[in-house]
C-alpha positions in Angstrom: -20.1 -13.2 21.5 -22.9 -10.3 22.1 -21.9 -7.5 20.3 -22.4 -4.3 21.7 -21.2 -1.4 23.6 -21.9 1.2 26.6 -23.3 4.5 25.4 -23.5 5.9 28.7 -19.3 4.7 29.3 -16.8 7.5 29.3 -14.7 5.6 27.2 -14.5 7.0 23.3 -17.0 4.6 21.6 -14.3 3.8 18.8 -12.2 3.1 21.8 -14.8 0.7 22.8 -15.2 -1.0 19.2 -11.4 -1.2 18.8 -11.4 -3.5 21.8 -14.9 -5.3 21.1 -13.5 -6.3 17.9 -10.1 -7.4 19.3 -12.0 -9.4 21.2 -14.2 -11.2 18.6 -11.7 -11.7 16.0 -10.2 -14.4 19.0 -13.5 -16.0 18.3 -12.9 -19.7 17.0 -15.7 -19.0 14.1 -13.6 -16.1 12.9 -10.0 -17.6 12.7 -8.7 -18.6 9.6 -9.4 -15.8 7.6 -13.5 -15.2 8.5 -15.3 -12.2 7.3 -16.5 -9.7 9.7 -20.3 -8.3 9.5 -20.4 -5.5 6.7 -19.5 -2.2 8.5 -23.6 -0.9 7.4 -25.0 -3.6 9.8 -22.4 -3.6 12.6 -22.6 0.2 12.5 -26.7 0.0 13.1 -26.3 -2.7 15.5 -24.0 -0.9 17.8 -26.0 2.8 17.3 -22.7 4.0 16.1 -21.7 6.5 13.1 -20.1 4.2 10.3 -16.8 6.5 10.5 -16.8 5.6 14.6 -16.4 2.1 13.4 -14.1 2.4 10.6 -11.6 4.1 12.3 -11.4 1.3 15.1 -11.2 -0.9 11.7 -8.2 0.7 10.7 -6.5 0.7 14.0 -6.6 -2.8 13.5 -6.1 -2.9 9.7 -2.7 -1.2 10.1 -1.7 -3.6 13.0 -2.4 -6.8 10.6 -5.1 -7.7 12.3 -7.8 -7.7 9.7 -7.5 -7.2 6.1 -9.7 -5.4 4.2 -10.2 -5.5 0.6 -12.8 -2.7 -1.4 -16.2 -4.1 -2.4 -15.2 -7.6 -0.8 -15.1 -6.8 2.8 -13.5 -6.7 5.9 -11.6 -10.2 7.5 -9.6 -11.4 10.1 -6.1 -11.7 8.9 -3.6 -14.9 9.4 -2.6 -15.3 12.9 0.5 -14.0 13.7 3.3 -14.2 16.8 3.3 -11.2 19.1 5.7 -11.1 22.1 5.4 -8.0 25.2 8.6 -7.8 26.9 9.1 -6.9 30.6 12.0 -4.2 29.3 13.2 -3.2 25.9 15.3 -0.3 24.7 16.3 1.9 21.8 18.1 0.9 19.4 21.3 2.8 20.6 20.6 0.9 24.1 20.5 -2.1 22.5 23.6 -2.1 20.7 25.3 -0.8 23.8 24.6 -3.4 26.0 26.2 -5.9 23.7 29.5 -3.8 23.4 29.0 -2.2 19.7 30.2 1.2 19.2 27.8 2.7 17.2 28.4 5.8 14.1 25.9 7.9 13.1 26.1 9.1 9.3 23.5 10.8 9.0 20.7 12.8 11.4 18.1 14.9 9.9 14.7 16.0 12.0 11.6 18.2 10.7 7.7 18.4 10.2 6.0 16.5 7.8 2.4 15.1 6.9 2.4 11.3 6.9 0.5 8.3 4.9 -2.7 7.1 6.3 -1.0 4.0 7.4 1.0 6.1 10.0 -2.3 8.8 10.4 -3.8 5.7 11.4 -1.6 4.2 14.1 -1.0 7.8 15.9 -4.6 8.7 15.6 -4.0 12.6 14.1 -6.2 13.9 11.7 -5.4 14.5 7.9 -3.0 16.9 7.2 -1.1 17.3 10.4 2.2 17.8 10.9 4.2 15.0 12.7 8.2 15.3 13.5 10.0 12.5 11.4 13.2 11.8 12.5 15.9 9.9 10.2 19.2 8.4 11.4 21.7 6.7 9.2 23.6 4.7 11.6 26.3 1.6 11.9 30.0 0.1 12.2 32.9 2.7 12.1 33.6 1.4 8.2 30.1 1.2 6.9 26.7 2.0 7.6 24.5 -1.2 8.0 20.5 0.6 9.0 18.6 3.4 8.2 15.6 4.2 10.5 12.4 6.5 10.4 10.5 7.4 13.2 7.5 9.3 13.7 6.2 10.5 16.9 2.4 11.7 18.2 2.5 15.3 18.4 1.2 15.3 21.7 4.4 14.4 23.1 5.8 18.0 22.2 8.9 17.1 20.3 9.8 20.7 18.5 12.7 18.8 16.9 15.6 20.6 18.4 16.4 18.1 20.8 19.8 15.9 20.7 18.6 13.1 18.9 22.1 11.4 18.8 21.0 10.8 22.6 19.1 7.4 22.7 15.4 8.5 21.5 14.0 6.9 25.0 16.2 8.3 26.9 14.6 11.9 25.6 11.4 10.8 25.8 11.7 9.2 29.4 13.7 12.1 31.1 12.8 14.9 28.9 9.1 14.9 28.2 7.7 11.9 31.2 7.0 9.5 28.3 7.4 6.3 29.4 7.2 3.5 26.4 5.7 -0.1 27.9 4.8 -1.9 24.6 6.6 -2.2 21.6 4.8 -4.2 18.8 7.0 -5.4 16.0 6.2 -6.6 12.3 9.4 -8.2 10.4 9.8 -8.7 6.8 12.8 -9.7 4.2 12.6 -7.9 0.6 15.3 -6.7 -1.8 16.9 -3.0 -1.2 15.2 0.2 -3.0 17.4 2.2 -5.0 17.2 4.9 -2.4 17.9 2.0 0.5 20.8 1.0 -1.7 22.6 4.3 -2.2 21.8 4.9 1.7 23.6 1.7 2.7 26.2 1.1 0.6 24.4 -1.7 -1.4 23.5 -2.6 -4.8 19.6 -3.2 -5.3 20.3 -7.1 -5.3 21.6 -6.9 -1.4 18.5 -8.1 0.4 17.2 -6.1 3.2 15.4 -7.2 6.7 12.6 -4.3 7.3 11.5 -3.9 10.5 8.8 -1.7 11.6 8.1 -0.8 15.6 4.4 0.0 16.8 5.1 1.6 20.5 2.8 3.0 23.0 2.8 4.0 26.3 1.4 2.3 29.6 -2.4 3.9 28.9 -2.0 2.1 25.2 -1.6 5.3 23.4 0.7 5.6 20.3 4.0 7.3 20.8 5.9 6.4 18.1 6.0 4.4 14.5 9.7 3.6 13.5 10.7 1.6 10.4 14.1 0.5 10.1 15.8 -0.9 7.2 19.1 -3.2 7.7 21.1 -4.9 5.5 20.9 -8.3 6.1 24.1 -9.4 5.2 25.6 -7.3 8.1 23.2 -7.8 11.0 21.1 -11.0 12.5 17.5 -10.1 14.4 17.4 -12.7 16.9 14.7 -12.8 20.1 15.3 -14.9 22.8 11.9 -16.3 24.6 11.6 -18.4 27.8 9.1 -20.5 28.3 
């Protein structure tokens, strides 16, 4: 694959280099863990600022991508499963259709700076302020998840809206956000001592951890949610047709 890209396009150069790079990391020579070119000679090679490149590196760092490891270098990562669904919904939606009253113990909202893992995937500079929204929620006798989400400030959220409404439904009808992609990353660890006082567990209760990457039809981050559920009340299951 050439490597290069348009410096007369309209398109954002990283923009460009985020999607150059999705493209050669499909590549059969760089599957199974190969190294990328340092970021010094890519950089030169596509007349690009090494910062341009880096940050379309870490777009694709934080989506598990590529891995990237100081003073060893930059590689693709193992591949993983991805599914795009036709239609999805919130959480609240979900639960809804399947008949499961849900109760919310908890609801707190306000403005806070994030890690660079979340800086990363909503593209805002160091130091911003972001509106993280927690929500205890789950069965009438006993909470079962606790979920984060943070949303791009370009959205307008001030943090005052109803957030027991489902958080599409706000985003849909009160701000013309429409989310089209959600991207999902699933793991399995034992409950933190916060995560266990939150649900009602002891630090021995295993926990599923589920994080949500969604962006809108134009492929720009809305939101990142994490939620943690205790896997001895709930089942994740995904239905695919072939």
């Amino acid at each position: 694959m050439k490597l290069e890209i348009d410096h007369s396009s309209p398109i954002p150069l990283h923009l460009q280099v985020e999607a150059m790079l999705r493209k050669l990391i499909e590549e059969k020579e760089y599957q199974d863990g190969a190294f990328l070119p340092d970021e010094v000679s890519l950089a030169k090679k596509l007349g690009i600022a090494r910062n341009t490149l880096r940050q379309a590196i870490n777009k694709l760092v934080f989506e598990g991508l590529l891995t990237r490891k100081k003073g060893v270098g930059t590689r693709v990562s193992e591949k993983t499963f991805e599914t795009s669904l036709d239609s999805w919904h919130s959480f609240t939606q979900e639960m809804s259709n399947k008949g499961v009253a849900l109760k919310m113990y908890s609801l707190e909202s306000g403005f806070v700076e994030v890690s660079e893992r979340i800086r990363n995937f909503l593209m805002v500079e160091p130091k911003a302020q972001v509106l993280k929204v927690s929500r205890l929620r789950g069965y009438a006798d006993a909470p079962f998840v606790f979920f984060e989400s943070y949303f791009n400030p370009r959205i307008g959220l001030t943090g005052n809206e109803d957030f027991s409404r489902p958080l599409y439904e706000i985003l849909e009808r009160d701000f013309s956000i429409v989310p089209s992609l959600s991207k999902e990353r699933i793991s399995a660890r034992l409950a933190s001592p916060q995560e266990a006082a939150l649900l009602g567990v002891n630090t021995k209760t295993p926990v599923m951890v589920r994080e949500r990457f969604v962006y809108d039809s134009g492929m720009r981050p809305v939101e990142y949610n994490i939620g943690i559920y205790n896997a001895e009340k709930f089942i994740y299951s995904i239905d695919i047709k072939v």
